[in-house]
Structure formats: structure tokens, C-alpha cells
N, C-alpha and C positions, 0 to 999 in steps of 0.2 A: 792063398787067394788066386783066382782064376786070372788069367790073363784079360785086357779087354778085347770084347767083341769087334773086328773091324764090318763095317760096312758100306756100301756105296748107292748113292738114290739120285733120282733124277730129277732136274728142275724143267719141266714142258710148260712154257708157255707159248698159247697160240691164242692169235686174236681175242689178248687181255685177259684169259683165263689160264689159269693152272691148273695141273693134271695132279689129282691127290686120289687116295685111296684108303679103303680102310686101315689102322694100322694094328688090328688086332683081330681073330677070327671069330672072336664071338659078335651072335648076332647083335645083341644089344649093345656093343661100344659101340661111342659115337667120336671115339678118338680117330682122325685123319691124316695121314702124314704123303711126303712124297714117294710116288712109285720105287721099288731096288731092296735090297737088302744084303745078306751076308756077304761075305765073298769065301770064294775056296781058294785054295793054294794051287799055286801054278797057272792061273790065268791075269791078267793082270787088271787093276780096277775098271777099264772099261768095257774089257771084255764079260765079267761079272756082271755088271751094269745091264748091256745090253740083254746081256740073258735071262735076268732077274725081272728086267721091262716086261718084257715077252711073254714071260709066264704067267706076271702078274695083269698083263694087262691086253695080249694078241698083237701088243703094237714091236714094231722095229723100229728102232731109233738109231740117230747119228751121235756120239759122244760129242760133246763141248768141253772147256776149260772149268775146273773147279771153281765154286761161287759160293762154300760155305762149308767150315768142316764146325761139327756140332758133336758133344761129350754127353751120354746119358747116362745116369746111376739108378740103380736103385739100392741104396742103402739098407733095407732089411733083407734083403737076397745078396746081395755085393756084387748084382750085374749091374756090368758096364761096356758101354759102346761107341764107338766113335764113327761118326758116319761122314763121309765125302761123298759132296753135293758136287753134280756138275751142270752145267746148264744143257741140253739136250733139245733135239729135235729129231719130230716125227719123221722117219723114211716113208714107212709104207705103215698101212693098214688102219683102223677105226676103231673105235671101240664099240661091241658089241655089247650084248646082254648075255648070250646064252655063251660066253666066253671063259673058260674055267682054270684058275691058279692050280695047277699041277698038285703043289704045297697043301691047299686048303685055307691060305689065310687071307687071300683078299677075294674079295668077292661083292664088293663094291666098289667101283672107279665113278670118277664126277668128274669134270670142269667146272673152275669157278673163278670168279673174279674176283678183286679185292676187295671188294666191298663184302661179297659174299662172305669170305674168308672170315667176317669180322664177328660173323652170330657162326662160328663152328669154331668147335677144340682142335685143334692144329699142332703140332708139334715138328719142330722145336719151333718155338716163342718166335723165333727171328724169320721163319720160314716166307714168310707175305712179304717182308721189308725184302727182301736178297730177291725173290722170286721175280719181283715189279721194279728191282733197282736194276742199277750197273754194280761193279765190283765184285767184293771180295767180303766175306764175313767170317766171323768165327765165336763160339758162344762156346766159354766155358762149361763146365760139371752143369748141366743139368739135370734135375731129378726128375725121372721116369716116372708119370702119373699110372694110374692104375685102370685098367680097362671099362 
């Protein structure tokens, strides 16, 4: 069995909304999650971080302190991920439209606010509560919904 995936994602809020994005390239998921992903070896989690922003999204961001590490499975594939959240803010830049993921997999970026959050698929479960809180979270194996 494969090792698990690490990854790292960013928590942006600004003036009560959160910066979320597709979390899967197909046009029709309507799953959401925070901006980041993989990381490579030999850079360290925030510098992946910010790279990852970037690509996904045109924006440059400041690293913050970790605000959630989250376990994802998917038990008929045996993928698994662990992702560190940190709380982050915007350096420079905006978000455009005509803006394009290097990658291909996001290709939609939103703000939104909690309330908003509450009629969208979001992942992981805990993401709203850590987002709009203080502290520190962490959410066990969760199983990885399907696009």
C-alpha cells in the first residue's frame, strides 16, 4: 500500500469570506475545498503552499501558523491524504477570471462567507468552523467523496 499523500492548503479569509476553489477538474463537481495542494520534496510546507496559491489562484500570499491538519481516504482506491491547513493572507494580487491553473484542476476560485458555505459541498466537514474560528483543529480519516 502506497504511502499517504502529504499536502498543504491555505485558509484566506478576508472581510468575512473565504477563498475556496474547485476541488476537482471536472466541469460538473460541485465539491469545494481550500486553495494548495501536494507538496514536492525539498521545499518546505510553506513554501509549496505559496506556490501551489499561485498557480491555483494568481494570488501571492503570506504563510500563517497551522489551523487544521485533516486525513482523507478513499477506501476503494486506498488513496490517502493528509493535508496542513494554515491560515494565510493575501500579499498581492486579485483574483481574475481569465486566470489559468498551470495543472488544469482549478478553474474556479469564489469568496464566501459562512453562511454561504452552508448550501455548498465543502471539504473537509470542519473547514467553516476552523476557517471563522481561532485555534487549532484536526479531523480524523475522512472518507473522500466522489467528484
Amino acid at each position: 500500500m502506497p504511502s499517504p499523500r502529504l499536502a498543504a492548503r491555505a485558509v484566506i479569509v478576508e472581510e468575512g469570506r473565504l477563498l475556496l476553489v474547485n476541488a476537482f477538474a471536472a466541469a460538473d463537481s460541485t465539491l469545494w475545498c481550500a486553495p494548495g495542494g501536494g507538496v514536492e520534496a525539498g521545499a518546505s510546507l510553506p513554501e509549496n503552499l505559496t506556490r501551489e496559491v499561485h498557480e491555483e489562484t494568481g494570488l501571492l500570499i503570506e504563510v500563517g501558523p497551522p489551523c487544521l491538519i485533516n486525513e482523507f481516504h478513499a477506501p476503494e482506491t486506498g488513496f490517502h491524504q493528509v493535508e496542513v491547513f494554515f491560515r494565510c493572507r493575501v500579499a498581492a494580487g486579485a483574483l481574475r477570471e481569465d486566470w489559468r491553473d498551470p495543472e488544469g484542476v482549478v478553474s474556479r476560485r469564489r469568496w464566501v462567507t459562512r453562511d454561504e458555505m452552508a448550501g455548498l459541498r465543502v471539504k473537509p466537514d470542519s473547514l467553516g468552523r476552523v476557517a471563522f474560528a481561532r485555534g487549532m483543529g484536526y479531523d480524523p480519516l475522512e472518507v473522500l467523496v466522489s467528484p
